[in-house]
PDB file of N, H, CA, C and O in Angstrom:
ATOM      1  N   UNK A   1      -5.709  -2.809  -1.602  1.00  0.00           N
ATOM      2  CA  UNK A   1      -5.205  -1.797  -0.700  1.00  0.00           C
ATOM      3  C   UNK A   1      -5.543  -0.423  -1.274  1.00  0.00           C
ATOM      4  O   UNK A   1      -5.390  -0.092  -2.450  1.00  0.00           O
ATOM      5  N   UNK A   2      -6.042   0.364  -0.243  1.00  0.00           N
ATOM      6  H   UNK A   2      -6.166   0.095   0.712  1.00  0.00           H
ATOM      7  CA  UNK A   2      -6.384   2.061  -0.901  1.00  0.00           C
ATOM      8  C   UNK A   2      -5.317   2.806   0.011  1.00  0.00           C
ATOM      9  O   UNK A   2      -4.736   2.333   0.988  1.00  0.00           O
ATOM     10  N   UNK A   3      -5.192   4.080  -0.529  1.00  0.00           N
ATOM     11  H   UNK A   3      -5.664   4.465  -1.322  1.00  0.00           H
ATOM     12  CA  UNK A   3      -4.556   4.760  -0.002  1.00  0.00           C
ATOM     13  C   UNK A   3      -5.964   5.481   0.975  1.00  0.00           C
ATOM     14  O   UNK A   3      -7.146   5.140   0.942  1.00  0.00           O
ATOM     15  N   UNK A   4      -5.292   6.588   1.815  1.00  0.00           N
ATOM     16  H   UNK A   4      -4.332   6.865   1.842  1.00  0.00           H
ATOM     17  CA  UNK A   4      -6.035   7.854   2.397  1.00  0.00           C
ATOM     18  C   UNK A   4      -5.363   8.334   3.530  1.00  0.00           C
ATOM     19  O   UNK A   4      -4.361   7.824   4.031  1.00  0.00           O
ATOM     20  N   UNK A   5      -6.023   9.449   3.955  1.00  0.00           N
ATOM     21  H   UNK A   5      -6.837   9.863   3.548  1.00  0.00           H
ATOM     22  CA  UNK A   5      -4.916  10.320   4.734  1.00  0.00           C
ATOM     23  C   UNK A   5      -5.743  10.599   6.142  1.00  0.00           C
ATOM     24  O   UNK A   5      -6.904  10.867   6.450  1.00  0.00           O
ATOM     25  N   UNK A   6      -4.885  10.453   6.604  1.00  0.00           N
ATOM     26  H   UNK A   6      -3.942  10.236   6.354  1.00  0.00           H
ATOM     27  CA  UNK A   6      -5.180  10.466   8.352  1.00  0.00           C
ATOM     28  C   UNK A   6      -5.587  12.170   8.526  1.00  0.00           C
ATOM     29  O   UNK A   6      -5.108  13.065   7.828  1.00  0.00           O
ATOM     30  N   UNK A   7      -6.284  12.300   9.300  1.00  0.00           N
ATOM     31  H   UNK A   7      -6.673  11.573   9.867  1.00  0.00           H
ATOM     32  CA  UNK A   7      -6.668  13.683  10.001  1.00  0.00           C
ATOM     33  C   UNK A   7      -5.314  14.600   9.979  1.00  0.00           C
ATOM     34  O   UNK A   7      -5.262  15.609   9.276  1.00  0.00           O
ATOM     35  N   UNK A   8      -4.236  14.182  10.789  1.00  0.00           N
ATOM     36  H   UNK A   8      -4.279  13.362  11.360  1.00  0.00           H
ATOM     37  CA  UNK A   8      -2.886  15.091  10.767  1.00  0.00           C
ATOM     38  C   UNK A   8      -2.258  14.982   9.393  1.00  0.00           C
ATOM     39  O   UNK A   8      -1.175  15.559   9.299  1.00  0.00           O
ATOM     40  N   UNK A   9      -2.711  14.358   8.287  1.00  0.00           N
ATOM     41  H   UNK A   9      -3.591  13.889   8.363  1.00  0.00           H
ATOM     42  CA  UNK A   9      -2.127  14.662   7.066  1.00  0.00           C
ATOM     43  C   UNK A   9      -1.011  13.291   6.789  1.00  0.00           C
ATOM     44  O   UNK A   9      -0.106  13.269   5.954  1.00  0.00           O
ATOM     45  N   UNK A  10      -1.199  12.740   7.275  1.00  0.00           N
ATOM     46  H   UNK A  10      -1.934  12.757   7.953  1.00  0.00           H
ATOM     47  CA  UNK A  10       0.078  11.069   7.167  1.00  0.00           C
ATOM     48  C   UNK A  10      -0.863  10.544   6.435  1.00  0.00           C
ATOM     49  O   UNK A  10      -2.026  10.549   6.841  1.00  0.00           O
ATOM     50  N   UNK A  11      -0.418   9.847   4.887  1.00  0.00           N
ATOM     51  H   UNK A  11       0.526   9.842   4.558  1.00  0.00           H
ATOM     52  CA  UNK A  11      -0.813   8.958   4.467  1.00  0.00           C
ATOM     53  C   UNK A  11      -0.639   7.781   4.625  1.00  0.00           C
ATOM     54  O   UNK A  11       0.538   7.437   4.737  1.00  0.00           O
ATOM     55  N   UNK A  12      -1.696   6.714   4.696  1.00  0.00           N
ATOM     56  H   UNK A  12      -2.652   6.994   4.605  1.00  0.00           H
ATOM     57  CA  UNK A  12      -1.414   5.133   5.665  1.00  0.00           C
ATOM     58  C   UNK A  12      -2.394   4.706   3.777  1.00  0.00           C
ATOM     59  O   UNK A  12      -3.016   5.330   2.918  1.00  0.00           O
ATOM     60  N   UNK A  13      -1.837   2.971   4.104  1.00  0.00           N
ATOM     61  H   UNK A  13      -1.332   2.463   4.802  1.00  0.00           H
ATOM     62  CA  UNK A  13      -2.685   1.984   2.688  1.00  0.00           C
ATOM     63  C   UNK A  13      -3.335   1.317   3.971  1.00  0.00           C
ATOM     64  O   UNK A  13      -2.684   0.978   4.960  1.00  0.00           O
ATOM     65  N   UNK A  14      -4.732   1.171   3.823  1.00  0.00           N
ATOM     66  H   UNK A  14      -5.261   1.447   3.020  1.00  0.00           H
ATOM     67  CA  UNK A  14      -5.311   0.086   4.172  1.00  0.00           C
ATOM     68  C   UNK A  14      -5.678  -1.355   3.382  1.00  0.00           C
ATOM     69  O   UNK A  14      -5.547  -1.231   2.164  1.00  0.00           O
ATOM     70  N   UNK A  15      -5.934  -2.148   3.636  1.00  0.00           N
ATOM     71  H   UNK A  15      -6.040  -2.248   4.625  1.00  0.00           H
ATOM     72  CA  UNK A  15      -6.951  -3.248   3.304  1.00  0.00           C
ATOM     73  C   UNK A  15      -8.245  -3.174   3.125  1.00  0.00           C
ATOM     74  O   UNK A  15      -9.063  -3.336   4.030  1.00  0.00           O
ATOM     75  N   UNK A  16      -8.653  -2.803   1.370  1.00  0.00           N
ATOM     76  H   UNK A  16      -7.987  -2.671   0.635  1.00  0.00           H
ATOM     77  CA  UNK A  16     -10.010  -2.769   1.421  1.00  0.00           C
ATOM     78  C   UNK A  16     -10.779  -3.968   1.410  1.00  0.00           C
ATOM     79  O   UNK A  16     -11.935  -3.963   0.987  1.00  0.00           O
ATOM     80  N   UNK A  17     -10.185  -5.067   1.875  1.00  0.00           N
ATOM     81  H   UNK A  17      -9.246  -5.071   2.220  1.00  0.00           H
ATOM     82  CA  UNK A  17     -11.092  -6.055   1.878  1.00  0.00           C
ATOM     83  C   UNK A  17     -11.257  -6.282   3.151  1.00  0.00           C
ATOM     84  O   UNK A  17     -11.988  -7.247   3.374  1.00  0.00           O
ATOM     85  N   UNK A  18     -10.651  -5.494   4.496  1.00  0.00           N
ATOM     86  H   UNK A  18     -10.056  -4.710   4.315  1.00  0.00           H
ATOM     87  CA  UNK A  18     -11.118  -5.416   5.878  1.00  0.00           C
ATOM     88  C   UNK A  18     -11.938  -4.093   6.561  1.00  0.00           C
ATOM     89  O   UNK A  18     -12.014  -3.800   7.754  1.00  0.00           O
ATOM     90  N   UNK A  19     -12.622  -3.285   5.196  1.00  0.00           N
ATOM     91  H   UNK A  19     -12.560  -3.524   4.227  1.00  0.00           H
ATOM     92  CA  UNK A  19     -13.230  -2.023   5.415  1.00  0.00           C
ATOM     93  C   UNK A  19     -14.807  -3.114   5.943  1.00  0.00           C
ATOM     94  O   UNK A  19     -15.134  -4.117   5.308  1.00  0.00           O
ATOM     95  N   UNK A  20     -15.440  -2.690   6.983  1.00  0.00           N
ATOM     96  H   UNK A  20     -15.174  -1.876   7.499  1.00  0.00           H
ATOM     97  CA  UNK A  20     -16.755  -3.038   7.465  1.00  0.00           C
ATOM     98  C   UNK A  20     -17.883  -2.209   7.010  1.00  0.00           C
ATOM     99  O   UNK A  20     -18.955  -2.519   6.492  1.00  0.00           O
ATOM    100  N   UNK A  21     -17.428  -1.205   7.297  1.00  0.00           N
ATOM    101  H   UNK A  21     -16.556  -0.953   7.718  1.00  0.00           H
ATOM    102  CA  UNK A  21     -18.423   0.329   7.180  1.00  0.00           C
ATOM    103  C   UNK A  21     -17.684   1.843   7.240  1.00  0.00           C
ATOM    104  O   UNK A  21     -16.771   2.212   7.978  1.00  0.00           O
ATOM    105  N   UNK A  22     -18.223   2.394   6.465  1.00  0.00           N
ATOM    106  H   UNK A  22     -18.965   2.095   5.866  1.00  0.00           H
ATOM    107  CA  UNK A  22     -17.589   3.594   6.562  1.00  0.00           C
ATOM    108  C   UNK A  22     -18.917   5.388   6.950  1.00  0.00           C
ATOM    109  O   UNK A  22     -19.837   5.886   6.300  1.00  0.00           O
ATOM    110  N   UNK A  23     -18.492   5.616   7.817  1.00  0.00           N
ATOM    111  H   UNK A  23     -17.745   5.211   8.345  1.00  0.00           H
ATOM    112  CA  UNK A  23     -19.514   6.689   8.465  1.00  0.00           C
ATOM    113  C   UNK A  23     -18.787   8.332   8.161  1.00  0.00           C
ATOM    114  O   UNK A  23     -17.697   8.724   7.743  1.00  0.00           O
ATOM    115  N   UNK A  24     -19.807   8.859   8.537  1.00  0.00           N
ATOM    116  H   UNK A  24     -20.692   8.542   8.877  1.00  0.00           H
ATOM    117  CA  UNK A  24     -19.274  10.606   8.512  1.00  0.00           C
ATOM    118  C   UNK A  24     -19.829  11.065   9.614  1.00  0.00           C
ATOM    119  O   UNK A  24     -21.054  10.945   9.582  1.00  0.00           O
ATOM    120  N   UNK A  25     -19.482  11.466  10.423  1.00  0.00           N
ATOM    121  H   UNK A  25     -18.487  11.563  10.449  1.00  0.00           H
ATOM    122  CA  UNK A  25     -19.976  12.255  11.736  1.00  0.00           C
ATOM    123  C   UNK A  25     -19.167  13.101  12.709  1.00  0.00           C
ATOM    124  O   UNK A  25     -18.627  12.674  13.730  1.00  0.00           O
ATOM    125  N   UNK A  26     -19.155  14.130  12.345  1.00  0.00           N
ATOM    126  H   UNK A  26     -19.594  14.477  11.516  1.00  0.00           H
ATOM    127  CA  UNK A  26     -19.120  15.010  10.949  1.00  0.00           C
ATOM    128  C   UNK A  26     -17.694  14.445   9.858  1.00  0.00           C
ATOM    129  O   UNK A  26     -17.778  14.490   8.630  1.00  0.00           O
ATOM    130  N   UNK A  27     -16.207  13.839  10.744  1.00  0.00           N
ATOM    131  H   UNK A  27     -16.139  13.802  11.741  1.00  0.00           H
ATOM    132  CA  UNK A  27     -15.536  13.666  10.430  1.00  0.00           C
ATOM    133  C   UNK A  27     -15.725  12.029  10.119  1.00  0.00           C
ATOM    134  O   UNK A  27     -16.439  11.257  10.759  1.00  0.00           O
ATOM    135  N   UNK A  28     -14.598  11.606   8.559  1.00  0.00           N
ATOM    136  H   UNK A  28     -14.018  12.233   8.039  1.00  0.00           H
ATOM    137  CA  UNK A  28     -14.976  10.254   8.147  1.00  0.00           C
ATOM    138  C   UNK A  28     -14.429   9.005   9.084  1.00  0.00           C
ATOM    139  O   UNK A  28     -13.339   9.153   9.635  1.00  0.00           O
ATOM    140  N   UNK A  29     -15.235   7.665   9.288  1.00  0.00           N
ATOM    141  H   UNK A  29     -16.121   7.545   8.840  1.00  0.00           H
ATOM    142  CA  UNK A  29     -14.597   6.974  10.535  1.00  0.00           C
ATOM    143  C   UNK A  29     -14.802   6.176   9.856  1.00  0.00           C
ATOM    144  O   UNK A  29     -15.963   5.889   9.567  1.00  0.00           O
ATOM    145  N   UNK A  30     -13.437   5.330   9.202  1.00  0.00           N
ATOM    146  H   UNK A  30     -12.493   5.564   9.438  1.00  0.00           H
ATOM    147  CA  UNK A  30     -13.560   3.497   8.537  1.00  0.00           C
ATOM    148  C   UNK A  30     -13.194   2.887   9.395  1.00  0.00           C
ATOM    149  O   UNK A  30     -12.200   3.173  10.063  1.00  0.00           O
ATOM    150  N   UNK A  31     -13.969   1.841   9.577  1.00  0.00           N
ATOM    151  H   UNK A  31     -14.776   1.609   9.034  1.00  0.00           H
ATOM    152  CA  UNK A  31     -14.354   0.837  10.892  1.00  0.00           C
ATOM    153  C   UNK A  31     -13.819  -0.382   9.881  1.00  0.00           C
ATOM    154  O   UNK A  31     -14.124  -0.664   8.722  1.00  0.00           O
ATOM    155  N   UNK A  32     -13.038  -0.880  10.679  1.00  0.00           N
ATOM    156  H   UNK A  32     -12.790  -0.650  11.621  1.00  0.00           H
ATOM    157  CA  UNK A  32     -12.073  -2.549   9.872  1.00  0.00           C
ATOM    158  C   UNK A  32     -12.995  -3.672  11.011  1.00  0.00           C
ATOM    159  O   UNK A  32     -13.433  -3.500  12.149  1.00  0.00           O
ATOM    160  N   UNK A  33     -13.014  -4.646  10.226  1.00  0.00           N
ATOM    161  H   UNK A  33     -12.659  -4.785   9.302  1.00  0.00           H
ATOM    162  CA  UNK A  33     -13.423  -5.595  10.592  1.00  0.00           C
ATOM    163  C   UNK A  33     -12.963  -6.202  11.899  1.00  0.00           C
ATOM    164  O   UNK A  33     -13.699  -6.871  12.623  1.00  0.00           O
ATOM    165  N   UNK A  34     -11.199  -5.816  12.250  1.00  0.00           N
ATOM    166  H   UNK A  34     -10.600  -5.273  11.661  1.00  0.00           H
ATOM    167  CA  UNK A  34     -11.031  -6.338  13.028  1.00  0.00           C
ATOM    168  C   UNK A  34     -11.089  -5.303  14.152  1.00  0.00           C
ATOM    169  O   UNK A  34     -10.325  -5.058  15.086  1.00  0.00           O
ATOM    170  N   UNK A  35     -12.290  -4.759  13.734  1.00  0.00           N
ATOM    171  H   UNK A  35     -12.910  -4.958  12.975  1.00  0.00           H
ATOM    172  CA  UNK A  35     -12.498  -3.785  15.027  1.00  0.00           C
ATOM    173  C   UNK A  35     -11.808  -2.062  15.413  1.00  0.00           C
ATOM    174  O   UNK A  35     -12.174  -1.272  16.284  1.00  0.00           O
ATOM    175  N   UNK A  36     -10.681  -1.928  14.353  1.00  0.00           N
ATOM    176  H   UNK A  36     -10.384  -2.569  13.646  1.00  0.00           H
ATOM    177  CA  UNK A  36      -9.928  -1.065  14.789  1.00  0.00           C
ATOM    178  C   UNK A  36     -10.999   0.358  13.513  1.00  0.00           C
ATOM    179  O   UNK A  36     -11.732   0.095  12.560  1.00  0.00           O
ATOM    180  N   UNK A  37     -10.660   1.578  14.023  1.00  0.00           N
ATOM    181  H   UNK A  37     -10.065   1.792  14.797  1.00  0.00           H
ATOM    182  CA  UNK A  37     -11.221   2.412  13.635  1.00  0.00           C
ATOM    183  C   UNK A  37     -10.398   3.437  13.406  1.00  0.00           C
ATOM    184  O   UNK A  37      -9.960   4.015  14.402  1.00  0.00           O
ATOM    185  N   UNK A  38      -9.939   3.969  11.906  1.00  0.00           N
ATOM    186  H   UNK A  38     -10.295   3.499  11.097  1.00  0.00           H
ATOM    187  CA  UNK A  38      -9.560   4.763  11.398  1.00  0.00           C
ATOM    188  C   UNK A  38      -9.636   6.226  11.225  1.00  0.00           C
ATOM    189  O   UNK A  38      -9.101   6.387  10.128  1.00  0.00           O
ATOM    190  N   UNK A  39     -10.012   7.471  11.695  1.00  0.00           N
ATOM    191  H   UNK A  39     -10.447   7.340  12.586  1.00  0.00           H
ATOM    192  CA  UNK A  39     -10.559   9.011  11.467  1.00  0.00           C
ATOM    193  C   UNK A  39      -9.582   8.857   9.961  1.00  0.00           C
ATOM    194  O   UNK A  39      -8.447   8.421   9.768  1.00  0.00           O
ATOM    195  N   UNK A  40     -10.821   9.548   8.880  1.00  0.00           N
ATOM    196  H   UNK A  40     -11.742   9.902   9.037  1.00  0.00           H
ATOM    197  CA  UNK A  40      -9.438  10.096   7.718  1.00  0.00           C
ATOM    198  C   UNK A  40      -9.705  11.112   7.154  1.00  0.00           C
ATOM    199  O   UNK A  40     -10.454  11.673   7.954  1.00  0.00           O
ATOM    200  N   UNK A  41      -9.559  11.999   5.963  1.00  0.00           N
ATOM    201  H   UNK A  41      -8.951  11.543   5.314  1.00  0.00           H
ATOM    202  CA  UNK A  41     -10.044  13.596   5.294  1.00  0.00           C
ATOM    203  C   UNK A  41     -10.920  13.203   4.637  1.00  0.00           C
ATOM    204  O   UNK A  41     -12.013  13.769   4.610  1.00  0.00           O
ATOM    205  N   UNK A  42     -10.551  11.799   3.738  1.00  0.00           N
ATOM    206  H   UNK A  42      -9.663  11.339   3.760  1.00  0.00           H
ATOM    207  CA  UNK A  42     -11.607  11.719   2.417  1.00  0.00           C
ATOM    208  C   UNK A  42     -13.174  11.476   2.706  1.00  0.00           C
ATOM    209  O   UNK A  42     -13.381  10.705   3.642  1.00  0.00           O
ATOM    210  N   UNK A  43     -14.011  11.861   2.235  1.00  0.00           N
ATOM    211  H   UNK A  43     -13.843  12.488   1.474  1.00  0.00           H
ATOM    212  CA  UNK A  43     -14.913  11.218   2.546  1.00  0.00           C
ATOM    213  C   UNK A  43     -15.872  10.005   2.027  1.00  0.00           C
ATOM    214  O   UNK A  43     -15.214   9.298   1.265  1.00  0.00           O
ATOM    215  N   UNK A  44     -17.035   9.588   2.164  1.00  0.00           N
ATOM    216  H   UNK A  44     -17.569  10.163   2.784  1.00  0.00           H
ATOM    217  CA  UNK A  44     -16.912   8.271   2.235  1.00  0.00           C
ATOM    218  C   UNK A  44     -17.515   8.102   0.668  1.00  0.00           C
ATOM    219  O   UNK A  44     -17.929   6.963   0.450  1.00  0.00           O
ATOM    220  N   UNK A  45     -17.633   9.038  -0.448  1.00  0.00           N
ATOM    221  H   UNK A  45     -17.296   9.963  -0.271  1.00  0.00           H
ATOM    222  CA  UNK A  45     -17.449   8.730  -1.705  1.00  0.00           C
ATOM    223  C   UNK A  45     -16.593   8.341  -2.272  1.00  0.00           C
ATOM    224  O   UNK A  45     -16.583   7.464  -3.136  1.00  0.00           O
ATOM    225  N   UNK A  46     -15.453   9.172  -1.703  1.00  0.00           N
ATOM    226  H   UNK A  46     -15.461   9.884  -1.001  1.00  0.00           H
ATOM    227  CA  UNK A  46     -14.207   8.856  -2.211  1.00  0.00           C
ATOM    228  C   UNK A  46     -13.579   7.766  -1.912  1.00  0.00           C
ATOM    229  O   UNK A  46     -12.593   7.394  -2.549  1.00  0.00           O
ATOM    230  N   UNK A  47     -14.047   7.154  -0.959  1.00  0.00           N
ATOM    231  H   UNK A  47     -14.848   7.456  -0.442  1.00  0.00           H
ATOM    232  CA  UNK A  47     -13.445   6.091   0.008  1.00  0.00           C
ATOM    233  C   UNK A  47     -14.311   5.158  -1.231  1.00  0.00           C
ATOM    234  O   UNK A  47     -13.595   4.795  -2.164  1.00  0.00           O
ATOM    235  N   UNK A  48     -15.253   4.900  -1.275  1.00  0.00           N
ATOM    236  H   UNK A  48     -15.835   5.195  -0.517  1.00  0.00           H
ATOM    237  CA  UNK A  48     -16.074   4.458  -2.286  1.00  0.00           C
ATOM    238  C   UNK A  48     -15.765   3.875  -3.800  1.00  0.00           C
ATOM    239  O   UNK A  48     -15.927   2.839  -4.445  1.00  0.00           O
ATOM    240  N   UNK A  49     -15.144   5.372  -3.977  1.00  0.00           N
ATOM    241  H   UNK A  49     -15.012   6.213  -3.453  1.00  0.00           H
ATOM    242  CA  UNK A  49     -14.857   4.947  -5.177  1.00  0.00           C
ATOM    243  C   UNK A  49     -13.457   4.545  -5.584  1.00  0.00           C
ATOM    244  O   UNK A  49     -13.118   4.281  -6.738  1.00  0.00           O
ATOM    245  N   UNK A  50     -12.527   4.524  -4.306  1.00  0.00           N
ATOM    246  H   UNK A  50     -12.803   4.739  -3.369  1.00  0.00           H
ATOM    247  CA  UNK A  50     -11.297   4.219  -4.164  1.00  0.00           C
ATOM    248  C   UNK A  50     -11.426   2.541  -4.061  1.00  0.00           C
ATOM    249  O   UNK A  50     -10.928   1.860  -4.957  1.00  0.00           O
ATOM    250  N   UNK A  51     -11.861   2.144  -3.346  1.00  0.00           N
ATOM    251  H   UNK A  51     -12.265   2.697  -2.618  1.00  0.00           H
ATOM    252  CA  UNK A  51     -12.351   0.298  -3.272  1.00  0.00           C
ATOM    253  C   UNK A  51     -12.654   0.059  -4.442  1.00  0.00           C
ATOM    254  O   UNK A  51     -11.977  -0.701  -5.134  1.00  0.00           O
ATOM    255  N   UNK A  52     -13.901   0.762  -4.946  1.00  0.00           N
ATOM    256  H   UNK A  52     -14.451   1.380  -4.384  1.00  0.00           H
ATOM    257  CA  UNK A  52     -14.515   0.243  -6.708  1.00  0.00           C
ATOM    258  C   UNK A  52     -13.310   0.113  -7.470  1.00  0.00           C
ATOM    259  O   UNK A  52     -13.325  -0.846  -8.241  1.00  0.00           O
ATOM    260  N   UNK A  53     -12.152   0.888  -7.471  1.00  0.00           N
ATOM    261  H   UNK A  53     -12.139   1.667  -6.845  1.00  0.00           H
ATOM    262  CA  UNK A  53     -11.269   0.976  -8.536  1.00  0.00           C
ATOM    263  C   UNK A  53     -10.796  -0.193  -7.860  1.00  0.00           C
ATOM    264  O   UNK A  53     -11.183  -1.180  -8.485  1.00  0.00           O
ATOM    265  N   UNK A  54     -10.191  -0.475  -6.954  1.00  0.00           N
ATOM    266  H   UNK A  54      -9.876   0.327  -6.447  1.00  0.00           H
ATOM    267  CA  UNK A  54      -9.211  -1.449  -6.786  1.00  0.00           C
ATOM    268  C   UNK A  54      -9.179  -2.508  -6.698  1.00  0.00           C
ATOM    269  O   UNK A  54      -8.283  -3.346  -6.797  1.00  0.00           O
ATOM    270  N   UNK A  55     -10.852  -2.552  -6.370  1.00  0.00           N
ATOM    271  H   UNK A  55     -11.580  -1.871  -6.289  1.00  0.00           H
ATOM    272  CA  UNK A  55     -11.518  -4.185  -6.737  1.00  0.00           C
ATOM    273  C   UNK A  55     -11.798  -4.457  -8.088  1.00  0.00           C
ATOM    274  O   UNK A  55     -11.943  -5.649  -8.361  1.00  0.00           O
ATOM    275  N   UNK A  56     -11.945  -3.384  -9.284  1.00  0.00           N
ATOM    276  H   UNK A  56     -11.828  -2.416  -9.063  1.00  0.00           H
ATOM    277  CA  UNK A  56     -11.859  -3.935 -10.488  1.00  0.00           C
ATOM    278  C   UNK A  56     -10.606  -3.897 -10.900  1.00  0.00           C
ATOM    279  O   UNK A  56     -10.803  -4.382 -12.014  1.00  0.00           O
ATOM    280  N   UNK A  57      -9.573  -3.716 -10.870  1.00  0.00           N
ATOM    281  H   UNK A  57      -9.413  -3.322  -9.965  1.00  0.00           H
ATOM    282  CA  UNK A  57      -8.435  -4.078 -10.812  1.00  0.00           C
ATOM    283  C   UNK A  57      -7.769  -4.884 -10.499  1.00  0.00           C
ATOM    284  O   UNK A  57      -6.569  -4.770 -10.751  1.00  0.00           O
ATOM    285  N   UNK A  58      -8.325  -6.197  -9.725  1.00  0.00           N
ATOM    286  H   UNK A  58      -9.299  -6.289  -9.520  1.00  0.00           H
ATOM    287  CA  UNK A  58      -7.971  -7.155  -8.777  1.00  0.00           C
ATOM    288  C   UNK A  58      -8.791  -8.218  -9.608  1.00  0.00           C
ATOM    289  O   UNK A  58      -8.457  -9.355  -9.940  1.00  0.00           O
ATOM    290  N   UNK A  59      -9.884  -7.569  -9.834  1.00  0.00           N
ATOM    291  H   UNK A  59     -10.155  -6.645  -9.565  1.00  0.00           H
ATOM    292  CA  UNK A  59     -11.066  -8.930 -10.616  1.00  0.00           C
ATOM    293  C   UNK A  59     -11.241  -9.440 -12.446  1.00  0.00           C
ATOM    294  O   UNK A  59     -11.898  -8.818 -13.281  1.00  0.00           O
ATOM    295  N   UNK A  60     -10.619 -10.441 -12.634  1.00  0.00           N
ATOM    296  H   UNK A  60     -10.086 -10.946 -11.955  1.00  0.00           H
ATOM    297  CA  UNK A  60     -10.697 -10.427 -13.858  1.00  0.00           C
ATOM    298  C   UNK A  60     -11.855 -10.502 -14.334  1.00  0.00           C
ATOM    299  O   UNK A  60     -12.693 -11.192 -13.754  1.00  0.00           O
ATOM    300  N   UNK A  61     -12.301  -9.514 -15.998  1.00  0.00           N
ATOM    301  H   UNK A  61     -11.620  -8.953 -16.469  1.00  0.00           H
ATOM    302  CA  UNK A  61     -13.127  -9.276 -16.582  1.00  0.00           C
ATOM    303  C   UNK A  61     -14.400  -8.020 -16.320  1.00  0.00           C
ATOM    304  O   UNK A  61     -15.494  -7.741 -16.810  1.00  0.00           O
ATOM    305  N   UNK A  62     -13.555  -7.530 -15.312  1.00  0.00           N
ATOM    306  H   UNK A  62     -12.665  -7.757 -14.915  1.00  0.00           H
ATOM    307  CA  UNK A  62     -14.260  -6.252 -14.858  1.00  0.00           C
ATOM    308  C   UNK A  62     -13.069  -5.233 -15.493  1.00  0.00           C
ATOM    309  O   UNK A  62     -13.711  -4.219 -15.767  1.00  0.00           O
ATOM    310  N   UNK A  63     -11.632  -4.982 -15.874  1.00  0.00           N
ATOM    311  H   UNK A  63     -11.110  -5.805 -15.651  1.00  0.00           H
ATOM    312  CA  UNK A  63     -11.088  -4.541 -16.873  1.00  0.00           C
ATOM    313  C   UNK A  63     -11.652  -3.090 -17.830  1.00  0.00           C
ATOM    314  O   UNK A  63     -11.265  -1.928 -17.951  1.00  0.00           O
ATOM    315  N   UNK A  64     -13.112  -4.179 -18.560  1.00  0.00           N
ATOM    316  H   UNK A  64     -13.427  -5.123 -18.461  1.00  0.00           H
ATOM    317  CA  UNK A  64     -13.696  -3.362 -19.714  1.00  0.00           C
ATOM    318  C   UNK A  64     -14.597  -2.718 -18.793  1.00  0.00           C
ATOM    319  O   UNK A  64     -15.105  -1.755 -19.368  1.00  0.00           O
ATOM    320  N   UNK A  65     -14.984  -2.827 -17.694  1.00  0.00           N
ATOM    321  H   UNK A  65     -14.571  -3.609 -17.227  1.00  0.00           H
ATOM    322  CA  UNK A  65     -15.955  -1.411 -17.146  1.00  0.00           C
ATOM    323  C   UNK A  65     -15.681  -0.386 -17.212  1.00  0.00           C
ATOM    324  O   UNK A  65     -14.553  -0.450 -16.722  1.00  0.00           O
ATOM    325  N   UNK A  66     -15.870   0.905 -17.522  1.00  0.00           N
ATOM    326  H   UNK A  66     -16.786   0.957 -17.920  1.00  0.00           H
ATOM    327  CA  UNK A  66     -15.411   2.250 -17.521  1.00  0.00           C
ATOM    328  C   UNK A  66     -15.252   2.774 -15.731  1.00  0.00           C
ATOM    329  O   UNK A  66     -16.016   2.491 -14.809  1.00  0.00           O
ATOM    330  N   UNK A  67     -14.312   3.394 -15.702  1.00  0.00           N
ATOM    331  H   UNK A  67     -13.691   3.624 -16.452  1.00  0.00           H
ATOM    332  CA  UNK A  67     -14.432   3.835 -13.928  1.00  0.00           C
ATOM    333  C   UNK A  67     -14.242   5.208 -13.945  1.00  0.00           C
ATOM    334  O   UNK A  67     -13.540   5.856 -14.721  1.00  0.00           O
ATOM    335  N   UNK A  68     -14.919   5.593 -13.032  1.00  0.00           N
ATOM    336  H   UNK A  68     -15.489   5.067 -12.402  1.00  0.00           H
ATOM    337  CA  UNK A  68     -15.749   7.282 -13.041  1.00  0.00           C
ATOM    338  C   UNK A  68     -14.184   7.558 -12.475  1.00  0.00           C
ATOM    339  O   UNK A  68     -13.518   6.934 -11.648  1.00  0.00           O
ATOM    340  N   UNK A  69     -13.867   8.821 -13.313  1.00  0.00           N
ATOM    341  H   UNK A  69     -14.407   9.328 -13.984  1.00  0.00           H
ATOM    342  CA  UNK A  69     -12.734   9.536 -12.558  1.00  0.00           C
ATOM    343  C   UNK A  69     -13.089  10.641 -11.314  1.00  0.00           C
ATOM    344  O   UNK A  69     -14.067  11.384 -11.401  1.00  0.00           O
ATOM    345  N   UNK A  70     -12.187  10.654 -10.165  1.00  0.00           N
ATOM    346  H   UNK A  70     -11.393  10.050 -10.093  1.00  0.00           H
ATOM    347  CA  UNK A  70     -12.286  11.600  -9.291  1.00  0.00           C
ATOM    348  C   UNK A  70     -11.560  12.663  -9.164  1.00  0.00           C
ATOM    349  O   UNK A  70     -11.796  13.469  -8.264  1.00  0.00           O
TER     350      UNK A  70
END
């Protein structure tokens, strides 16, 4: 689960294991698998590197990887 913040400023957790794709045009749009589509502030690095953390956190022996701070 990542955090991120909706356009009006409400923070919601998603499911990053139901993120499909994530776009910018101009504003960021995470598209869930089950179809539903999110607008949020961060953009899609951050979104990026918000999954990377939380999937090595979830995966044993990924631990000792170093993770880029944001």
């Amino acid at each position: 689960m990542i955090k991120v913040t909706r356009l009006n400023g409400t923070a919601i957790v998603i499911n990053a294991d139901l993120i499909e794709f994530v776009e910018e045009i101009p504003d960021t749009i995470v598209s869930l698998t089950t179809g539903k589509k999110i607008m949020v502030k961060e953009n899609s690095e951050e979104i990026i590197d918000r999954v990377t953390r939380y999937k090595r956190s979830t995966l044993v022996g990924f631990q000792s990887v170093p993770i880029r701070e944001v």
